[in-house]
C-alpha positions in Angstrom: -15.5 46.2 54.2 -14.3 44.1 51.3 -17.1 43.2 49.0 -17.5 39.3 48.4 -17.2 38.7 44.4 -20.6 37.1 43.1 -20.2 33.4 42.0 -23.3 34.0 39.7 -24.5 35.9 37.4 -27.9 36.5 35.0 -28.3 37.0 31.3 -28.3 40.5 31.7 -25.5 41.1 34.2 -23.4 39.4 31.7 -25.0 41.2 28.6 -24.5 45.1 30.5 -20.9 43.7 31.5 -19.6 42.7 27.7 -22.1 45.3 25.8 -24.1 43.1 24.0 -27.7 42.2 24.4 -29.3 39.5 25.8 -30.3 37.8 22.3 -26.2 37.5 21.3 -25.6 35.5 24.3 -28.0 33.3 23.8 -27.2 32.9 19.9 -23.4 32.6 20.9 -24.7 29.7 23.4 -26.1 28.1 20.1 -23.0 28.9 18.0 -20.3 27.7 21.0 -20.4 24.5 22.5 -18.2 25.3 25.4 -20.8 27.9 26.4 -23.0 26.4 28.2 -24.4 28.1 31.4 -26.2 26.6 34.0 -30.1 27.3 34.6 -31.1 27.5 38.5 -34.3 26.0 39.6 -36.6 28.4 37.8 -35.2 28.0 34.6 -33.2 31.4 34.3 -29.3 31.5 33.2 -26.5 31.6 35.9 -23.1 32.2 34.2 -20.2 31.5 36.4 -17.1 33.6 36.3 -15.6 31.0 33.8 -18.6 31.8 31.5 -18.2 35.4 32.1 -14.4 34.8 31.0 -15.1 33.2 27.9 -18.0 35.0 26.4 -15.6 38.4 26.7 -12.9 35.6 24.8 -16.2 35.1 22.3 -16.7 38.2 22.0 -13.1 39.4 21.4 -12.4 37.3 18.7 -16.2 38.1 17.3 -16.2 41.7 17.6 -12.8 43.0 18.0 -10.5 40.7 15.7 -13.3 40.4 13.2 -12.9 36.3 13.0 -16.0 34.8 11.6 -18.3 32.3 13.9 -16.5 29.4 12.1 -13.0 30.9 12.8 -13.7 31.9 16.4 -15.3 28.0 16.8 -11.6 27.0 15.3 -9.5 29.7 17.5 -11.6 28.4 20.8 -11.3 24.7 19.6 -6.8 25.1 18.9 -7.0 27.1 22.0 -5.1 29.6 20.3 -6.9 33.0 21.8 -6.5 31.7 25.4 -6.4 35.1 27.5 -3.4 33.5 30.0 -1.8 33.8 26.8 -3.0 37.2 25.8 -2.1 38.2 29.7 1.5 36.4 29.2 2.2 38.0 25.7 1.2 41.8 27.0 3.8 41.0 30.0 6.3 40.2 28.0 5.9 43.3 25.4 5.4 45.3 28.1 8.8 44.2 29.3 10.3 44.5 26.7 9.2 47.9 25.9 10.8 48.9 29.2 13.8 47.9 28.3 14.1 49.5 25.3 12.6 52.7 26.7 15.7 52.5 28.8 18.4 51.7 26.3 16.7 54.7 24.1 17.3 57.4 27.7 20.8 55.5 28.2 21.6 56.6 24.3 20.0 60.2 24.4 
């Protein structure tokens, strides 16, 4: 039985599914315009999957690039760290790593 992805998900699904705690979110939600989840009727957090997307985006440029808030604002705003153009980029060097994996065999 396949299982139906969620459309939803709370402050602390998102936090356990990026590794940070629920207080970052809700700074980065202060720091980042474009984050802005949704609150269902009792006031609680729903993040969609968009949300989901760019707080890992948020969080890549935070914690793993080391940009600062103001330089990850500026990367988001350019729409320079986009992750369709991460995905594209790692296609193409993948390709092209294959290829010259098989010029090196052809050579040896």
């Amino acid at each position: 039985m396949k299982k139906t992805p969620k459309l939803y998900y709370s402050i602390g699904e998102v936090s356990k599914k990026i590794g940070v705690e629920a207080y970052v979110l809700r700074y980065w939600e202060s720091e980042f315009h474009q984050l802005r989840p949704r609150k269902n009727s009792s006031g609680r957090r729903i993040y969609t999957k968009d949300d989901l997307k760019l707080v890992r985006q948020i969080y890549d440029l935070l914690r793993v690039k080391k940009y600062t808030l103001e330089g990850a604002r500026q990367a988001l705003k350019d729409g320079r760290e986009r992750p369709a153009d991460q995905k594209a980029e790692r296609d193409e060097l993948l390709r092209l790593r294959l290829f010259l994996e098989n010029i090196s065999r052809q050579l040896a």
